[in-house]
DRENLUMPA-998700 format. One record per atom (N, C-alpha, C, O, CB): chain; x, y, z; residue number from 0; atom name. Coordinates in steps of 0.2 Angstrom, whole numbers, plus 5000, padded with zeros to 4 digits. Each point is the difference from the previous one (the first is absolute). Glycine has a CB too. Layout:
! residues N
A/X/Y/Z/NUM/CA
...
END
This chain:
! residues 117
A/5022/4919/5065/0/N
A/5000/5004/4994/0/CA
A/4994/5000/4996/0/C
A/4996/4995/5000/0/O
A/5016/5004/5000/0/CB
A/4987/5007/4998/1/N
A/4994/5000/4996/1/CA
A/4999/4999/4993/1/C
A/5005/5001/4997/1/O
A/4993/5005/5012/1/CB
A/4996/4991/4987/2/N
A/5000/5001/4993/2/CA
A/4998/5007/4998/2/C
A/4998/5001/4994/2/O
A/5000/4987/5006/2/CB
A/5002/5017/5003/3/N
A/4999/5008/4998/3/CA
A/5005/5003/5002/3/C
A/5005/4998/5003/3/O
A/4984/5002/4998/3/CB
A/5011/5007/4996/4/N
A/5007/5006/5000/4/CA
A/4995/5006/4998/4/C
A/4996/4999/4997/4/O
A/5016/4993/4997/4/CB
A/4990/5012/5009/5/N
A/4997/5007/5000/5/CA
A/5004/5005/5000/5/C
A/5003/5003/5005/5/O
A/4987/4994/5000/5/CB
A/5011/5004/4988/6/N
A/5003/5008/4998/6/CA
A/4998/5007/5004/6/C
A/4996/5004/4999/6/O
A/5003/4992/4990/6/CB
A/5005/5005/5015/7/N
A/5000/5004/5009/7/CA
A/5002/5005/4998/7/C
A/5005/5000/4997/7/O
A/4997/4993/5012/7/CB
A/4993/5013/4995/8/N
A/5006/5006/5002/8/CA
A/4998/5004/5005/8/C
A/4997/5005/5000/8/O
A/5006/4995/4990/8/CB
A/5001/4994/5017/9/N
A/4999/5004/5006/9/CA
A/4996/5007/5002/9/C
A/4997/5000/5005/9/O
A/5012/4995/4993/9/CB
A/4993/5010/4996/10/N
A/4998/5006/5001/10/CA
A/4994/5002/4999/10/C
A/4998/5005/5002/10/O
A/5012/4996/4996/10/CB
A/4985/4994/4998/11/N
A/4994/5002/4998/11/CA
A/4994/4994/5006/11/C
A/5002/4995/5003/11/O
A/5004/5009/4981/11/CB
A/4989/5000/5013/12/N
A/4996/4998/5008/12/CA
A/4995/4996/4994/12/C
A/4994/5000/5002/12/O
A/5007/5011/5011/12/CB
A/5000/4989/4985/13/N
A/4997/4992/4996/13/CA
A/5002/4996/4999/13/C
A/4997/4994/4999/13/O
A/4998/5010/4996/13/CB
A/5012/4997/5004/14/N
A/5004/4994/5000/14/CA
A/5000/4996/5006/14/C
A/4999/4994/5001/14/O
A/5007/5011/4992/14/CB
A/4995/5001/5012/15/N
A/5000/4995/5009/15/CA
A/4994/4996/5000/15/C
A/4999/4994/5001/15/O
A/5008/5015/5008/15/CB
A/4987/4995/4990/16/N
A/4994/4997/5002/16/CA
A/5000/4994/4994/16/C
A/4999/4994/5002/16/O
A/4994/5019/5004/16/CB
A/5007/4987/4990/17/N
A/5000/4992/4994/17/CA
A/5004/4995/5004/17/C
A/4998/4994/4999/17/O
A/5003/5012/4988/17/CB
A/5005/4994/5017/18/N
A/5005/4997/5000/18/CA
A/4996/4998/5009/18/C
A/4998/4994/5001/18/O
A/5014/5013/4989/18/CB
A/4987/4997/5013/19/N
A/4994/4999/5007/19/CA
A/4994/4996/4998/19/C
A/4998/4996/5004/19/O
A/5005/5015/5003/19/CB
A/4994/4989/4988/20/N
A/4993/4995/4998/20/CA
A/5005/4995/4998/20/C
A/4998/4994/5001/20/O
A/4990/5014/4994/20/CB
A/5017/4992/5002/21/N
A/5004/4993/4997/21/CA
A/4997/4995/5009/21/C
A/4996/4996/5002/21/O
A/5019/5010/4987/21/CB
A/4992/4997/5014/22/N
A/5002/4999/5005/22/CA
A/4992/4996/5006/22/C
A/5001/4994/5002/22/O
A/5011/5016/4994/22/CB
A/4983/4993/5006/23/N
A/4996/4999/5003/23/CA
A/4996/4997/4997/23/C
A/4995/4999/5004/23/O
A/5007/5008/5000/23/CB
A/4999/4989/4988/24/N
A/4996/4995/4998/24/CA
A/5005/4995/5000/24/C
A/4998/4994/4998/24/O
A/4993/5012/4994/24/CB
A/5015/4993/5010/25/N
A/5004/4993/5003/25/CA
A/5006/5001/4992/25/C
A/5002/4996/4996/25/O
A/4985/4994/5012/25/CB
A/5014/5016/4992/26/N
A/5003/5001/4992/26/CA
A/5008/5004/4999/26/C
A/5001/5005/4999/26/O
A/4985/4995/4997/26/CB
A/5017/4994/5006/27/N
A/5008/5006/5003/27/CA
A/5002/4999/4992/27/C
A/5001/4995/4997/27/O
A/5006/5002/5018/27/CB
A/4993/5010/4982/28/N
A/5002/4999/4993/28/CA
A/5010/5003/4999/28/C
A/5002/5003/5004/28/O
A/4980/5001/4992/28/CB
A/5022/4995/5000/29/N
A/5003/5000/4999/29/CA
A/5002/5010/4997/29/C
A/4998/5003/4995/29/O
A/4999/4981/5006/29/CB
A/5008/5018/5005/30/N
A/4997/5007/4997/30/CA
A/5007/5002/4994/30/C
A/5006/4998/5000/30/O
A/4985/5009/5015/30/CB
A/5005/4996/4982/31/N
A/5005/5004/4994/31/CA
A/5001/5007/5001/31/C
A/4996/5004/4997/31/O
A/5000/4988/4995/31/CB
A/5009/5010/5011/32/N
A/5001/5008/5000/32/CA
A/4999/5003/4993/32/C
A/5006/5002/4999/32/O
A/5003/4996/5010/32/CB
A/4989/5003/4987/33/N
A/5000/5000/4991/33/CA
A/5005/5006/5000/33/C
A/5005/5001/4996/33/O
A/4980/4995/4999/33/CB
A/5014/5010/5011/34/N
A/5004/5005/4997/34/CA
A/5008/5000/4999/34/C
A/5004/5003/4997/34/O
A/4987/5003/5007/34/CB
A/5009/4988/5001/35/N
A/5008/4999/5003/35/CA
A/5003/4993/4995/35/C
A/5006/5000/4999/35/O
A/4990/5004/5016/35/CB
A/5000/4993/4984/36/N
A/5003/4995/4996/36/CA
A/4992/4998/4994/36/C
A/4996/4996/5000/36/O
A/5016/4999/5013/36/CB
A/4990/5010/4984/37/N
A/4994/4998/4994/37/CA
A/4998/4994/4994/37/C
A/5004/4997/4996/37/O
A/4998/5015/5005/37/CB
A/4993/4986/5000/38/N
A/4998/4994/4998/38/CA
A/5003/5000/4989/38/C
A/4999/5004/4996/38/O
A/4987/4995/5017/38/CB
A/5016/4995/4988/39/N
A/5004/4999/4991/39/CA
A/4994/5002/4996/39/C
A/4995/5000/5002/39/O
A/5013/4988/4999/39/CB
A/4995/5014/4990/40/N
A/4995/4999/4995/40/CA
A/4994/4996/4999/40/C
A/4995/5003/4999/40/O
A/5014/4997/4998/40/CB
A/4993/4991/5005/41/N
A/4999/4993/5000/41/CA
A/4992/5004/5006/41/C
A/4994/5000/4999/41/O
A/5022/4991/4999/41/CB
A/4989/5010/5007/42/N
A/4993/5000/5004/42/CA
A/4994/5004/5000/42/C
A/4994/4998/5000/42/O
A/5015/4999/5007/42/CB
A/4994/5011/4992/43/N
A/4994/5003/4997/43/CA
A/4995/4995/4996/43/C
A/4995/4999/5002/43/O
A/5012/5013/4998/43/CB
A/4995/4986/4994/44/N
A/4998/4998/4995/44/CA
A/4995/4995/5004/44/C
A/4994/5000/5001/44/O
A/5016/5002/4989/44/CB
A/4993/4993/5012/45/N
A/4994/4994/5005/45/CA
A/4996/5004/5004/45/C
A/4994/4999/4999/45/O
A/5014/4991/5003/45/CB
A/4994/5014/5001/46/N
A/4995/5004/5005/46/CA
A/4993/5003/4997/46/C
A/4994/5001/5002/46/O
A/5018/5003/5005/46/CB
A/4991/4999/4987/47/N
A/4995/5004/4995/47/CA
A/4995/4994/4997/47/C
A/4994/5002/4998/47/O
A/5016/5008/4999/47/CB
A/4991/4985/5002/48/N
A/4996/4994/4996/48/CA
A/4998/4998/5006/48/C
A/4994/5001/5000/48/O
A/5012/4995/4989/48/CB
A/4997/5001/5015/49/N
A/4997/4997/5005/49/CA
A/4993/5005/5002/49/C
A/4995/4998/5002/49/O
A/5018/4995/5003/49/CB
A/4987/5014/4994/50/N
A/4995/5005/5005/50/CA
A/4995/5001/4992/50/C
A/4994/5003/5002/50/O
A/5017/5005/5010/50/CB
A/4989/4990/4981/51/N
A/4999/5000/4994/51/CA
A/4999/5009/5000/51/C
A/4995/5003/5000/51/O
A/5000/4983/5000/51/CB
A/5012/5017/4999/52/N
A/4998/5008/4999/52/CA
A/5005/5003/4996/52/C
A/5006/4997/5000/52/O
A/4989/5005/5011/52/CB
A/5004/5001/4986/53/N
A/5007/5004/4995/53/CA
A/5005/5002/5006/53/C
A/4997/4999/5005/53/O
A/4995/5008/4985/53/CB
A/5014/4994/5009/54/N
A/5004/5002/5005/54/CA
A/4999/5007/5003/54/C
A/5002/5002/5006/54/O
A/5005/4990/4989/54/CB
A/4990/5012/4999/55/N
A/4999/5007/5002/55/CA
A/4995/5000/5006/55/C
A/5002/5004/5005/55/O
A/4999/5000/4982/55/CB
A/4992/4990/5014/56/N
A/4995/5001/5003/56/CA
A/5005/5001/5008/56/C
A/4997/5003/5005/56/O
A/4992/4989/4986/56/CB
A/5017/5006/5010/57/N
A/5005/5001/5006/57/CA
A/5003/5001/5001/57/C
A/5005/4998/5002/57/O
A/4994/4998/5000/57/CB
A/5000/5013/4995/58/N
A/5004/5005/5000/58/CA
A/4997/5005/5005/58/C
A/4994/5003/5001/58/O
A/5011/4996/4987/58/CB
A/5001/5002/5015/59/N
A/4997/5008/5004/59/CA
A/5002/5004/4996/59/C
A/5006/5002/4999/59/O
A/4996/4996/5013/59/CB
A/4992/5006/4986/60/N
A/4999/5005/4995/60/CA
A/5002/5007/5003/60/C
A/5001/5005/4997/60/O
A/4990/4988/4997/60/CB
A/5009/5006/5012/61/N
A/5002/5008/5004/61/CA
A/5006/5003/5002/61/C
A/5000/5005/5003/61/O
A/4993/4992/5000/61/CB
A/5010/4998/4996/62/N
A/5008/4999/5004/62/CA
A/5005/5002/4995/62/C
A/5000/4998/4994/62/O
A/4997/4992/5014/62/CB
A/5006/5017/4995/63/N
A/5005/5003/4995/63/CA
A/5005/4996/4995/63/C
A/5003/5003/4995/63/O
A/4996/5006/5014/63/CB
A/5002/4985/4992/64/N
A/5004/4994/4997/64/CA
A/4997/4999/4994/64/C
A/5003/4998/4995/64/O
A/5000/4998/5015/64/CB
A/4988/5004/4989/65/N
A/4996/4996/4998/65/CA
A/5003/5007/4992/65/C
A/5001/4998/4994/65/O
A/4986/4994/5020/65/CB
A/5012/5013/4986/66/N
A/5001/5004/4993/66/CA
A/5008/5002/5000/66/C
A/5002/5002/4994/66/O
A/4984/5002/5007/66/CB
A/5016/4996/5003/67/N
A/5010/5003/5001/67/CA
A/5003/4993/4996/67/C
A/5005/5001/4997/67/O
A/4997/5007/5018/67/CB
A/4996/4987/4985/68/N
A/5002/4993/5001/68/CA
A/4998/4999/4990/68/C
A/5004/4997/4997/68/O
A/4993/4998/5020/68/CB
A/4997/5009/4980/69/N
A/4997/4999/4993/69/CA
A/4995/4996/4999/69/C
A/4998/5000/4995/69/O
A/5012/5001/5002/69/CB
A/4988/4995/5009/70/N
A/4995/4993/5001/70/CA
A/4993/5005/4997/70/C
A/4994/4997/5000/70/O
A/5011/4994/5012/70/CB
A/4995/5013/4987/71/N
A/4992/5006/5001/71/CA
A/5001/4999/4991/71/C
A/4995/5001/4996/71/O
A/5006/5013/5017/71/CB
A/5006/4983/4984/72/N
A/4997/4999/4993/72/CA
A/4998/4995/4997/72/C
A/5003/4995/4999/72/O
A/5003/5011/5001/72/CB
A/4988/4994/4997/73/N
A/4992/4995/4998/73/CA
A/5004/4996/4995/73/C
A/4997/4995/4999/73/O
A/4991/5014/5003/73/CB
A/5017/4992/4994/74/N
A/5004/4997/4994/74/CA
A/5004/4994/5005/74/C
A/5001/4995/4997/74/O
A/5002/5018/4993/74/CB
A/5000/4988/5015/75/N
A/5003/4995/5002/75/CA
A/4997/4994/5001/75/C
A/4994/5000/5003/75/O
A/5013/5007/5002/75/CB
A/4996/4985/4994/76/N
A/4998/4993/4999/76/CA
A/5001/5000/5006/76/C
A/5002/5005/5003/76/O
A/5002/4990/4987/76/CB
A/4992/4998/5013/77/N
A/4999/4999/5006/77/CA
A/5008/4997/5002/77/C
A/5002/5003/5005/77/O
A/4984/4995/4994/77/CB
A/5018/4998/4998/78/N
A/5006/4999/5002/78/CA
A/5005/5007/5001/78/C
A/5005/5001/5004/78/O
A/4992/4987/4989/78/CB
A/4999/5017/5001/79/N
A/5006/5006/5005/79/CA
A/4997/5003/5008/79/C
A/5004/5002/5004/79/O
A/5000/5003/4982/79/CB
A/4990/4995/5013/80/N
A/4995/5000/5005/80/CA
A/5004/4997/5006/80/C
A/5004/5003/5003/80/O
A/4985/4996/4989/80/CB
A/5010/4994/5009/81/N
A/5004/4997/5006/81/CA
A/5007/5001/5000/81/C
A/5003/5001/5005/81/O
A/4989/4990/4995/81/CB
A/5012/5010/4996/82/N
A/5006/5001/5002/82/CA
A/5000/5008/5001/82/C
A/5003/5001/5005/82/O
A/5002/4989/4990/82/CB
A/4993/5014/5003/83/N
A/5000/5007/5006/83/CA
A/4997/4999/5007/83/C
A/5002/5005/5003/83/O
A/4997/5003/4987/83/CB
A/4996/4987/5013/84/N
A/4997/4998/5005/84/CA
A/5006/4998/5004/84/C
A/5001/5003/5005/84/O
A/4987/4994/4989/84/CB
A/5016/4998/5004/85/N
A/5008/4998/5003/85/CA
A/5005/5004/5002/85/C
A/5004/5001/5005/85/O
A/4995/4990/4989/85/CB
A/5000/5014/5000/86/N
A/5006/5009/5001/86/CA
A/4997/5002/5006/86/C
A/5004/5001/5004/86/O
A/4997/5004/4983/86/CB
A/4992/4996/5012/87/N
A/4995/5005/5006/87/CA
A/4995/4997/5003/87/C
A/4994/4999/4999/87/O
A/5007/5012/4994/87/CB
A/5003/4986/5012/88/N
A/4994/4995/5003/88/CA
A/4997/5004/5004/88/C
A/4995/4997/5002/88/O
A/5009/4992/4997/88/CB
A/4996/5018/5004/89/N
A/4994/5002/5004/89/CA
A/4992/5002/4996/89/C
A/4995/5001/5002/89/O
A/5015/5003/5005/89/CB
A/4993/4995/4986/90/N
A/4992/5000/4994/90/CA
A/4996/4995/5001/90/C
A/4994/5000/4997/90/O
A/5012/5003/4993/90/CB
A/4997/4993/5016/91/N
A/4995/4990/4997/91/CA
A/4996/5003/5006/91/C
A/5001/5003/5005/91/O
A/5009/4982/4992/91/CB
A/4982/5012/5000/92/N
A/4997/5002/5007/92/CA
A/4999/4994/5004/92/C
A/5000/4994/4998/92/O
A/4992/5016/4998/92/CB
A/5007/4993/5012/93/N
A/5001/4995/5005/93/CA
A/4996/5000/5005/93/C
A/4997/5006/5000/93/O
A/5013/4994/4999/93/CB
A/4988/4998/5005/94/N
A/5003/4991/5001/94/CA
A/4997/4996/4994/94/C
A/4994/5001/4997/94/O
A/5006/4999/5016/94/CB
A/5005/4994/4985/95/N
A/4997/4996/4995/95/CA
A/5003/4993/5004/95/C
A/5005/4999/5002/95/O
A/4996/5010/4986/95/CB
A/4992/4986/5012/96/N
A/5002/4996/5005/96/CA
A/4999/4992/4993/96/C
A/4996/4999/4997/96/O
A/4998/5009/5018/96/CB
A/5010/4990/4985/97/N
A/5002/4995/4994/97/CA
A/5002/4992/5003/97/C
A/5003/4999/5005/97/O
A/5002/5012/4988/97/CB
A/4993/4984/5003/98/N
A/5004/4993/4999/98/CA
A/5000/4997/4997/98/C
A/4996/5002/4996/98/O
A/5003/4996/5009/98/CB
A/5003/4997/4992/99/N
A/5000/4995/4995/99/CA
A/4993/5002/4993/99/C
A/5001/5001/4994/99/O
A/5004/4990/5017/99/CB
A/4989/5008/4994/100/N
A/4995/5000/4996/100/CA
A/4997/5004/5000/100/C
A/4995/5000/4996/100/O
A/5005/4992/5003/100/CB
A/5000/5014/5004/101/N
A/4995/5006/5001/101/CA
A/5004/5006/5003/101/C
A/5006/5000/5002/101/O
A/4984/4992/5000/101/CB
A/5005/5014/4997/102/N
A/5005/5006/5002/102/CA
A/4993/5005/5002/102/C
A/4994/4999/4999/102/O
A/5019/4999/4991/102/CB
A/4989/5008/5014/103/N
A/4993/5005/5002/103/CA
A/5003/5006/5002/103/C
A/5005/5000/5004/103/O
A/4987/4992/5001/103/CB
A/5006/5014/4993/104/N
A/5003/5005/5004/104/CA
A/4997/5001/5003/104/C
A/4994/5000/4998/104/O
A/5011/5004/4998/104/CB
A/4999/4999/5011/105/N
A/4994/5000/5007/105/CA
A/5000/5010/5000/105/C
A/5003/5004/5002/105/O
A/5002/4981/5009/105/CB
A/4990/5015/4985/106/N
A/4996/5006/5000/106/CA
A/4992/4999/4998/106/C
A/4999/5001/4994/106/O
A/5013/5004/5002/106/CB
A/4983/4994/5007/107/N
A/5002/4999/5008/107/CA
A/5005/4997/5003/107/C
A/5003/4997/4995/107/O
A/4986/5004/5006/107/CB
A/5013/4997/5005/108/N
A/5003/4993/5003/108/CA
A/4996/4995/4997/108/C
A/5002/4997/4995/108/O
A/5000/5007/5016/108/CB
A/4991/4996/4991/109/N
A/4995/4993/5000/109/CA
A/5002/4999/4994/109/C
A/5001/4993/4999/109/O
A/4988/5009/5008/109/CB
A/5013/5001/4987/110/N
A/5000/4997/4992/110/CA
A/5004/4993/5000/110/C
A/4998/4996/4996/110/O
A/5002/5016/4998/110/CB
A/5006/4987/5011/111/N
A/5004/4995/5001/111/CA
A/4996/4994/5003/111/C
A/5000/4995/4997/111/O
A/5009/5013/5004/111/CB
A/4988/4993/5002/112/N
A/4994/4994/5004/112/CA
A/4998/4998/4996/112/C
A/4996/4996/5002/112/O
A/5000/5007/5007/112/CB
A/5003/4997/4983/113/N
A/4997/4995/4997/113/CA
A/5006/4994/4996/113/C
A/4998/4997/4995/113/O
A/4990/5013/5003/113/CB
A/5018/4991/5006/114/N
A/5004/4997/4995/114/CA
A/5005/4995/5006/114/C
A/5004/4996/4998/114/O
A/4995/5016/4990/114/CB
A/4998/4990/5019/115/N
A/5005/4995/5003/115/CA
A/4994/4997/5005/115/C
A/5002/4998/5006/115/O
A/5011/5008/4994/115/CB
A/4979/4992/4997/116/N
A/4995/4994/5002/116/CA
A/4998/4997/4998/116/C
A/4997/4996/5004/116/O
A/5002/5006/4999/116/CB
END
């Protein structure tokens, strides 16, 4: 088992390719479906400190969830922020490769390589 977890989604080709550089650096990370079983409150919050960013900075701003959902409004606290993230988790952008002490989104991939050497 690994000390990493990466917020996956199959369907995106950055996710596979982050989750394939995990893998080929000796790195079986622990995968999180996020759409299927979305990561807690609790966690966003650690994920977002651990990566030192506003929660907004890991929004998908494109995604019809991202303004139908209300997140597009600049008045909401970061705590209402993450819990519409848990409502609409296709908003969290991904891959987001995390552990204990560190976190990266692999946009590129490589951005993760600085957090599991």
């Amino acid at each position: 088992m690994s000390d990493f977890s990466i917020l996956h989604n199959p369907r995106c080709s950055k996710s596979r390719q982050t989750l394939e550089l995990l893998q080929e650096n000796g790195v079986e990370p622990t995968i999180v479906k996020y759409l299927e079983t979305p990561p807690s409150a609790a966690q966003i919050s650690d994920i977002v400190t651990l990566l030192g960013v506003s929660p907004r900075d890991i929004l998908r701003k494109k995604e019809a969830e991202y303004k139908a959902s209300g997140l597009d409004n600049q008045d909401l606290s970061d705590k209402e922020v993450i819990a519409l993230m848990v409502e609409h988790p296709k908003v969290i952008e991904r891959p987001i490769v995390f552990s204990d002490k560190a976190a990266a989104v692999g946009r590129p991939p490589e951005n993760v390589l600085s957090i599991i050497k």
